[in-house]
PASE-471688 format. One record per residue: y, x, z of N, C-alpha, C in turn; residue in three letters. Coordinates in steps of 0.05 Angstrom, whole numbers, padded with zeros to 5 digits, always signed. Layout:
<sites>
YXZYXZYXZALA/...
</sites>
This chain:
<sites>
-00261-00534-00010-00263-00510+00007-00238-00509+00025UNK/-00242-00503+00056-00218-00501+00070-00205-00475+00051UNK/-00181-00464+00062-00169-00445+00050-00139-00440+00077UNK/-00150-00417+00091-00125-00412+00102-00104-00398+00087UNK/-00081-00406+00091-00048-00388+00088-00045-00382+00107UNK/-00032-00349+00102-00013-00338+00121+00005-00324+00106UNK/+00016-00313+00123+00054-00300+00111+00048-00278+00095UNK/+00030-00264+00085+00023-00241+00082+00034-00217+00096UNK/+00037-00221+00114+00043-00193+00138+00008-00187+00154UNK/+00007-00161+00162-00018-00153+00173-00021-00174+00194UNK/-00006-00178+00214+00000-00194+00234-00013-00224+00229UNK/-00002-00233+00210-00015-00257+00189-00045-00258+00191UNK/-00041-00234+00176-00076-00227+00165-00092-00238+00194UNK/-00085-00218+00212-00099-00229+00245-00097-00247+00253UNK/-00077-00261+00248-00075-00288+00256-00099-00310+00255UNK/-00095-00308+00214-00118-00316+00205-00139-00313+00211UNK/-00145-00282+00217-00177-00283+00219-00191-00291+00249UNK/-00170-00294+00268-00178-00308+00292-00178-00332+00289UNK/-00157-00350+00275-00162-00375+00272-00188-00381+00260UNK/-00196-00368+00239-00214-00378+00224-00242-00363+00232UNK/-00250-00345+00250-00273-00324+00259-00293-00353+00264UNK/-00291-00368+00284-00306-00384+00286-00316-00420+00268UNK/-00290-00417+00246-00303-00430+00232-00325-00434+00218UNK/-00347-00454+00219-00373-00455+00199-00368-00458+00173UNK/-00349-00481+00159-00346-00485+00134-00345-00469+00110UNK/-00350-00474+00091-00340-00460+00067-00308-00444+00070UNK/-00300-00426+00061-00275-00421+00066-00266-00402+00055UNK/-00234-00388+00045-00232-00376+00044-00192-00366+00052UNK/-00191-00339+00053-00168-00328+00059-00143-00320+00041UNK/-00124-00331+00047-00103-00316+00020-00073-00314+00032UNK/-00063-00298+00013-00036-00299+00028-00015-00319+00005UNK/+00008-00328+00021+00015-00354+00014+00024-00347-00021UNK/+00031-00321-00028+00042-00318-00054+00026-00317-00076UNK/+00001-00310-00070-00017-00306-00088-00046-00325-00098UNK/-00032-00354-00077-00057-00384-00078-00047-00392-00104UNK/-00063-00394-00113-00057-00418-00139-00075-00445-00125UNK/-00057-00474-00124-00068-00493-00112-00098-00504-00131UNK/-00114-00513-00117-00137-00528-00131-00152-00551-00121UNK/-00155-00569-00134-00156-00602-00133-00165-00603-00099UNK/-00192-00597-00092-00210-00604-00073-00201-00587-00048UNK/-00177-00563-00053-00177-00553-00026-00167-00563-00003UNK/-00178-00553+00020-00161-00562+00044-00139-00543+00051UNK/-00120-00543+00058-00100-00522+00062-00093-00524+00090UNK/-00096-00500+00108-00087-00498+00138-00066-00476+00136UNK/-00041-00483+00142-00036-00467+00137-00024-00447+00168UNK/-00030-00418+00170-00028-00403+00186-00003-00398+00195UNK/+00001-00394+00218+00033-00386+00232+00020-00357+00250UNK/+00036-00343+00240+00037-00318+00248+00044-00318+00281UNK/+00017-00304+00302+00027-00302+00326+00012-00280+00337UNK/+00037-00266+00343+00029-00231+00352+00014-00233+00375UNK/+00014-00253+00397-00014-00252+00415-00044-00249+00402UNK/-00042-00270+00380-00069-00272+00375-00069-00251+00346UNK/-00059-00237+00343-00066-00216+00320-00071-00196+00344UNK/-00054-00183+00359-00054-00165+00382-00082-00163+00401UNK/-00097-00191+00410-00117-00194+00418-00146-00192+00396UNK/-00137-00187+00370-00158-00188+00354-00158-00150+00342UNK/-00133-00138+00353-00138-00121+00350-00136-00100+00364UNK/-00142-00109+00397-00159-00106+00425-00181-00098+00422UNK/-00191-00130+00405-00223-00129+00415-00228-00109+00389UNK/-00220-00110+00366-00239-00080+00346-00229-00059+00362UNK/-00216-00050+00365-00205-00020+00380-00229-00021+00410UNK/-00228-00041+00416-00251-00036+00444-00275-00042+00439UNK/-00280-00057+00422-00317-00059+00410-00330-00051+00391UNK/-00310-00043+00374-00316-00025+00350-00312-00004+00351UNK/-00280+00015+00341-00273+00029+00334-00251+00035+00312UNK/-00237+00058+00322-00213+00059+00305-00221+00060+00274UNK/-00234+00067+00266-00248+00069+00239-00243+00045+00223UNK/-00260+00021+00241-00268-00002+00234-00234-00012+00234UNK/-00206-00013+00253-00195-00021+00252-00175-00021+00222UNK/-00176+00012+00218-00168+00030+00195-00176+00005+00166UNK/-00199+00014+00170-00206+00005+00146-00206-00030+00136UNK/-00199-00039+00161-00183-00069+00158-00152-00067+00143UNK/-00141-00046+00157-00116-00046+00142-00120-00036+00115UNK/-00134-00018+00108-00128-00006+00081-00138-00028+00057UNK/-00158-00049+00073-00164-00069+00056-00145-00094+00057UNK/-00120-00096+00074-00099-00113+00077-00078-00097+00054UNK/-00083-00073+00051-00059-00052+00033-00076-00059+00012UNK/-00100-00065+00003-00106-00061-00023-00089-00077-00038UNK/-00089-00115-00038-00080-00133-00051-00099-00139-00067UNK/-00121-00129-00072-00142-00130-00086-00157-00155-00080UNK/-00172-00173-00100-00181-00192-00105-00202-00191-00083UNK/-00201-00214-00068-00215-00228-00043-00211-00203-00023UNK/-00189-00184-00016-00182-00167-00001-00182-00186+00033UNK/-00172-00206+00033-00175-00208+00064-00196-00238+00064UNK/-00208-00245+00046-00232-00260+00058-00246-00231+00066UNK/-00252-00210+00053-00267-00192+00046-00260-00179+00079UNK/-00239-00179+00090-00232-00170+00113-00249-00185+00134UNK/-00250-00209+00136-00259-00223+00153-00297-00230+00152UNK/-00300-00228+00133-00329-00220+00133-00344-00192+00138UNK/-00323-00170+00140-00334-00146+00138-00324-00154+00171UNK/-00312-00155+00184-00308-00160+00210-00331-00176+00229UNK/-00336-00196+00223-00362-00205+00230-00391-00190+00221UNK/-00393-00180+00202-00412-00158+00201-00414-00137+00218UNK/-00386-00124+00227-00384-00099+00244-00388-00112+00264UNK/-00386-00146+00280-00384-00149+00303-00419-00160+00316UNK/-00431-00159+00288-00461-00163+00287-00479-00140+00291UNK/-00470-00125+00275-00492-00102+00282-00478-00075+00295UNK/-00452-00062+00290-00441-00041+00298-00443-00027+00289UNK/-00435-00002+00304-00438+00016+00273-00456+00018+00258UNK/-00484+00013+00263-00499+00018+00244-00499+00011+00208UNK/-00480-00012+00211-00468-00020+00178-00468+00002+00161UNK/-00461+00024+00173-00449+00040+00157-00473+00056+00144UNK/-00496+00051+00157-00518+00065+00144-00525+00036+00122UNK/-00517+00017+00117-00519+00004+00098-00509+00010+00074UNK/-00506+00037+00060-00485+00034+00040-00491+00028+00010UNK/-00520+00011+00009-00527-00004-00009-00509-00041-00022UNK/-00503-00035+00012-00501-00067+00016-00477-00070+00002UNK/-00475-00096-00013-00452-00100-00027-00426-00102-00014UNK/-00421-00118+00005-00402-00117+00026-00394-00099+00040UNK/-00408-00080+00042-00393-00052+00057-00388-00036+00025UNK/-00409-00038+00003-00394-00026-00020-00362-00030-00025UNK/-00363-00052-00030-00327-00068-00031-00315-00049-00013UNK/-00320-00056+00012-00305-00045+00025-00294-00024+00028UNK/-00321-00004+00019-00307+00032+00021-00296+00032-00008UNK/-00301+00017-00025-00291+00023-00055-00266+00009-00052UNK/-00254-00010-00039-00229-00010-00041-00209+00006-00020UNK/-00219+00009+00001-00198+00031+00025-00198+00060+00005UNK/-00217+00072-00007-00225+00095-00024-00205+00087-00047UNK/-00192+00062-00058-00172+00055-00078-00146+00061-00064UNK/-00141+00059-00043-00116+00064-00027-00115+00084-00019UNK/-00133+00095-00005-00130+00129+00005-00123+00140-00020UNK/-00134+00142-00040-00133+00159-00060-00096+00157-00075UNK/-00101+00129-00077-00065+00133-00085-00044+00135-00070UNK/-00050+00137-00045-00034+00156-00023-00029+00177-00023UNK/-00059+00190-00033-00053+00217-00032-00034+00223-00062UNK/-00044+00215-00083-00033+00228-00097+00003+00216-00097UNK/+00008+00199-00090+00038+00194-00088+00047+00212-00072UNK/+00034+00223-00052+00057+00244-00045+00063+00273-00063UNK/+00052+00270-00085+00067+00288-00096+00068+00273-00123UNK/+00074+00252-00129+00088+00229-00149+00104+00216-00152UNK/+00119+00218-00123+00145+00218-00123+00164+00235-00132UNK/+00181+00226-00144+00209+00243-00148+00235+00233-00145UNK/+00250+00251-00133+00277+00237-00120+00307+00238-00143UNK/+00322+00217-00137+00350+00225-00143+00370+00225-00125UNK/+00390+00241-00127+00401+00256-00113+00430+00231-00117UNK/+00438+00212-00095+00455+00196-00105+00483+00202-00093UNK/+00477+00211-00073+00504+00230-00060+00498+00256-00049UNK/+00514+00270-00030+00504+00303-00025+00482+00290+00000UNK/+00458+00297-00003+00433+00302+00016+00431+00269+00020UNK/+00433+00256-00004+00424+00218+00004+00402+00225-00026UNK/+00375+00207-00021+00361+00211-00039+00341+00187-00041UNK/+00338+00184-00067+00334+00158-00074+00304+00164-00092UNK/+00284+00142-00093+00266+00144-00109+00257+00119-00115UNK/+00237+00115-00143+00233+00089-00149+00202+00096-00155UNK/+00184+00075-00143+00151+00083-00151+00139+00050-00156UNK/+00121+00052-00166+00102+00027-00182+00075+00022-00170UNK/+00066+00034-00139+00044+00035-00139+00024+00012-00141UNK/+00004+00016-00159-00027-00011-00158-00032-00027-00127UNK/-00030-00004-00109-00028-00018-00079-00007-00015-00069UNK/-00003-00022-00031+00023-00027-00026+00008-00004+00003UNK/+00018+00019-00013+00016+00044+00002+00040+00058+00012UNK/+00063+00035+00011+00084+00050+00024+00084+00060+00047UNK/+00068+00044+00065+00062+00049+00091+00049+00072+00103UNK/+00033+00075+00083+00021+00103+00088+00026+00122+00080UNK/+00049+00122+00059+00062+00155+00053+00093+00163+00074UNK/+00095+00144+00092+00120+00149+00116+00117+00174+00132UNK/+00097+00178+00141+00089+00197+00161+00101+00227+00142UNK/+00085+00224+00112+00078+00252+00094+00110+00256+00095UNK/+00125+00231+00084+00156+00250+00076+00175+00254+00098UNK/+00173+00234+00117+00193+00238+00145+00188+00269+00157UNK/+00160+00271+00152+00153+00307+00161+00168+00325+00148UNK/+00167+00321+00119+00176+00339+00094+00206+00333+00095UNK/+00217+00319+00093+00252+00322+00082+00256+00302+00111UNK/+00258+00311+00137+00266+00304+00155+00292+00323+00160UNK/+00300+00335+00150+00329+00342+00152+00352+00324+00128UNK/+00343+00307+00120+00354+00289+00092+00356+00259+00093UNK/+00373+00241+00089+00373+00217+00084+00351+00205+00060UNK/+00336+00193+00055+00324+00186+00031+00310+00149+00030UNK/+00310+00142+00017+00302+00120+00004+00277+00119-00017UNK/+00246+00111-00014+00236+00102-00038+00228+00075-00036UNK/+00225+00067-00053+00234+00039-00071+00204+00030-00081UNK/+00194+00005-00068+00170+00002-00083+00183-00023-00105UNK/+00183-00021-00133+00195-00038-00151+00181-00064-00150UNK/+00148-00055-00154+00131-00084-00155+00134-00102-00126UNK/+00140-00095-00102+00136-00115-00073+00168-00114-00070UNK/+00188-00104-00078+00207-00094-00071+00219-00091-00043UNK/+00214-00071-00039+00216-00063-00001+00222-00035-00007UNK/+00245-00024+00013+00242+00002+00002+00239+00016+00032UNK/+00226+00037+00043+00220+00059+00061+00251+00066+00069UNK/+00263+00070+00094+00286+00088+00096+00287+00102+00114UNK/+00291+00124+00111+00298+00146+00129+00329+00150+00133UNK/+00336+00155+00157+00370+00155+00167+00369+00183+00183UNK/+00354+00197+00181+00357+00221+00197+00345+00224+00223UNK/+00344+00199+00236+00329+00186+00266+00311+00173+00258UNK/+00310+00141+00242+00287+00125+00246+00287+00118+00217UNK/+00255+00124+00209+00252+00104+00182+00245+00080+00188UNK/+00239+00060+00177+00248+00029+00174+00241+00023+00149UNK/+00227-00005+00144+00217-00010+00124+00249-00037+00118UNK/+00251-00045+00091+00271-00069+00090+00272-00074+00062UNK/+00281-00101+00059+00273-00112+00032+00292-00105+00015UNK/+00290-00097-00017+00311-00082-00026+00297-00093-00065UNK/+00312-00109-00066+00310-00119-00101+00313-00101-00125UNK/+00304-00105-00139+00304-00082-00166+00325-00084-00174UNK/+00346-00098-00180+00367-00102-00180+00397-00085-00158UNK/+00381-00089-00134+00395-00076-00115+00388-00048-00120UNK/+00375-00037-00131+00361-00010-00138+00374+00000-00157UNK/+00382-00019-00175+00398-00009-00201+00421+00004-00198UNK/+00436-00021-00176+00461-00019-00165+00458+00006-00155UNK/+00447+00021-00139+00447+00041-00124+00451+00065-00144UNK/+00433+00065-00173+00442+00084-00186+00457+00089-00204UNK/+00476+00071-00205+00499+00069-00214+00514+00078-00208UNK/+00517+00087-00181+00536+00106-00165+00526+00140-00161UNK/+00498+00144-00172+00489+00165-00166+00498+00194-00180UNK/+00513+00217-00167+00518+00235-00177+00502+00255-00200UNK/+00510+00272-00215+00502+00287-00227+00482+00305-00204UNK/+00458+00297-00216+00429+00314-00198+00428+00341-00220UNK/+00437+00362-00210+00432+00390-00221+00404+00396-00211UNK/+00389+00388-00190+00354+00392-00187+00338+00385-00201UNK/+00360+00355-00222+00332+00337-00226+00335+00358-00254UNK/+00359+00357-00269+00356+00380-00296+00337+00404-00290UNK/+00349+00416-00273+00340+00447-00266+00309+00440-00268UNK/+00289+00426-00258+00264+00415-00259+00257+00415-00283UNK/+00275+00399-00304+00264+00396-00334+00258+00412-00343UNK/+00280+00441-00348+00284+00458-00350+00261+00477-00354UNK/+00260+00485-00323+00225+00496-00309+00203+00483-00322UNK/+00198+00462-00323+00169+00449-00327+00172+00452-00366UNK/+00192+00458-00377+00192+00459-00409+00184+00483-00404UNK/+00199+00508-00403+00198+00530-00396+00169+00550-00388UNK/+00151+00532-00371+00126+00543-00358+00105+00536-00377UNK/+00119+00504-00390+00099+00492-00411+00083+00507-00432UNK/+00058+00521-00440+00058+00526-00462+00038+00515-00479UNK/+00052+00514-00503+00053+00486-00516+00015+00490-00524UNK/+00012+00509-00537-00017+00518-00554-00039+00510-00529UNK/-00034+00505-00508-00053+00500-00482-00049+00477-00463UNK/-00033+00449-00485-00033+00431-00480-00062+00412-00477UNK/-00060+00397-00456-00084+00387-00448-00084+00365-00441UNK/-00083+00336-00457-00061+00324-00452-00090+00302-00431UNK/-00105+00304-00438-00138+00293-00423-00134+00295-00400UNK/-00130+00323-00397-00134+00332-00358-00115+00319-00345UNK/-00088+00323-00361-00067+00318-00347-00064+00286-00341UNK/-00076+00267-00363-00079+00240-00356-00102+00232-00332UNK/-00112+00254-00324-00131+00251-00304-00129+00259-00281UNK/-00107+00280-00276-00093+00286-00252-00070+00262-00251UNK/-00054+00263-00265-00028+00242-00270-00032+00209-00284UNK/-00047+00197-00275-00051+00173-00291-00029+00161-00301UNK/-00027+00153-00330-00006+00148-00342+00010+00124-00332UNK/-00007+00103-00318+00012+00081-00303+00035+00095-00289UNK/+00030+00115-00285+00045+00129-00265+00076+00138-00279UNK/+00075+00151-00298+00089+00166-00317+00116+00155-00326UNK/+00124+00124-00315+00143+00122-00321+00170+00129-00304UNK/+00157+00140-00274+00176+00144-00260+00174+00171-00254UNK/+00164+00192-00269+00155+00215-00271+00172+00235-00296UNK/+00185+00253-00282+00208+00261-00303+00197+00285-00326UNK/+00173+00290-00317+00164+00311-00336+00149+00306-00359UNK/+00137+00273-00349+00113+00263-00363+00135+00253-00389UNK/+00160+00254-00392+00171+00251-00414+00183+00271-00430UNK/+00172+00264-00454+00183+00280-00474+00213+00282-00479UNK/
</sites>
């Protein structure tokens, strides 16, 4: 089977799928960290070039629709198994029939599709209120999250709105990249779990993060514990960077 590489950047992703749009062969897409090599493959491997990602994402914005472009990325954010072959065939589908796909929602390939962007929207949403910060100097604020996808990108807009009078940092542990806000520009930059540790090592006594415990014991009452619901609002993957979810 051919098998393109690329860098795993979105940019990549486009790269690839222009290089490879007009291939006939058997084939498939991956990003370079996540191939495991196998005997018979052919390996091409992709070089990232912002003309030809930029022109590929021309032509969906001018022959498709922003929708269609959207939902390329949220399937580039999933990381989910055959996520960008899955990109590049749902792309040639939209460039076959148009929108009408969407009245396909039998079809297995647009299934995938909304069931994985519907995996990412959803833990977008709820990370913005799954985060929780520490307080490492006066108004510098730090957070550490675990998310299943790589939705950092999409929770920038929610907090730059919300604590745009504040310095802050969150930390994705699994990709390690952390979000930064400086008061002017957030900025994405690579930042090791290790380098994360370091950071809270210096972090002051957080009187918010107690005062919080405090409150959430306090409101708690115990005889109308529900511990079902709450694993269903709060999924426990979640819980370890969650200060209430501990006893």
């Amino acid at each position: 089977m051919i098998i393109y590489l690329y860098d795993g950047s979105f940019d990549g992703l486009l790269t690839a799928i222009f290089d490879s749009f007009t291939d006939k062969r058997p084939l498939d897409i991956f990003r370079q960290e996540h191939y495991q090599p196998q005997l018979f493959d052919e390996i091409i491997s992709v070089t990232t070039e912002n003309d030809k990602a930029q022109r590929v994402a021309d032509s969906i914005l001018a022959k498709l629709s922003f929708d269609t472009y959207q939902r390329l990325y949220y399937l580039y954010l999933s990381e989910l198994p055959q996520c960008d072959y899955t990109a590049l065939c749902y792309l040639k589908m939209c460039y076959r029939y148009g929108a009408s796909i969407y009245l396909a929602k039998n079809n297995p390939l647009i299934h995938r599709v909304e069931t994985y962007c519907r995996k990412v929207t959803l833990e977008a949403h709820r990370f913005t209120g799954f985060v929780r910060f520490i307080e490492l100097a006066p108004m510098i604020f730090y957070s550490k999250i675990e998310p299943d996808h790589n939705i950092l990108p999409l929770l920038q807009g929610h907090f730059v709105r919300r604590f745009s009078d504040q310095k802050f940092m969150i930390h994705d542990l699994k990709r390690q990249y952390a979000l930064v806000y400086d008061l002017h520009t957030p900025y994405f930059t690579p930042l090791t779990i290790e380098e994360g540790e370091h950071l809270l090592t210096s972090k002051t006594t957080d009187p918010y993060q107690q005062l919080f415990a405090v409150f959430f014991d306090a409101t708690t009452i115990t005889q109308r514990r529900n511990l079902r619901l709450q694993k269903f609002w709060m999924p426990k993957r979640y819980w370890q960077h969650i200060d209430e979810a501990h006893d």
